[in-house]
N, C-alpha and C positions, 0 to 999 in steps of 0.2 A: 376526371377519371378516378375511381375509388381505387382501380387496382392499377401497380407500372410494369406487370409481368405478370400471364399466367402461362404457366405449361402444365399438359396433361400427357397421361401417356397407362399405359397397363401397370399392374404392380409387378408382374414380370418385368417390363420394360424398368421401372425406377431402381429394382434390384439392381438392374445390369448397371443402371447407369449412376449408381452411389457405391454398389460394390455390396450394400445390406443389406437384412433382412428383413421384410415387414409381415411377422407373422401373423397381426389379427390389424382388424379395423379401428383407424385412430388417426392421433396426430405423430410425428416422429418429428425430431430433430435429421435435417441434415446437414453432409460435410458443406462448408461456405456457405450454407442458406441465410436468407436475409429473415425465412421466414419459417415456419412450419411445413410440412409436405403430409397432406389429408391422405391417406389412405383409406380405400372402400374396398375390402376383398369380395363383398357380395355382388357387386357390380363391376367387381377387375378394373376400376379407375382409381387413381391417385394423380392429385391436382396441388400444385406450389402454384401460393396467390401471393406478390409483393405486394404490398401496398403505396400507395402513390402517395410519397412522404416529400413534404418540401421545407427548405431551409434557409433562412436568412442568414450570411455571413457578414460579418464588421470589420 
């Protein structure tokens, strides 16, 4: 699997649910993210994609 989480949701909804603001289409930092959170305001989606990262410990 290329990605280990994705959530989607409106950019209204990711407001709500990070507390920011995402005023134009792009990539944002957010709080605890492992990753980037896409923002597309022409389409009202924004999409956080983990990536499915694996690791050998010793």
């Amino acid at each position: 699997m290329p990605a280990s989480q994705i959530m989607t949701g409106t950019v209204a909804e990711w407001e709500r649910w990070t507390g920011l603001a995402f005023p134009e289409t792009g990539d944002y930092v957010i709080p605890e993210g492992l990753a980037l959170l896409h923002v597309d305001r022409e389409s009202d989606e924004s999409v956080y994609k983990e990536l499915n990262v694996w690791m050998r410990h010793r």
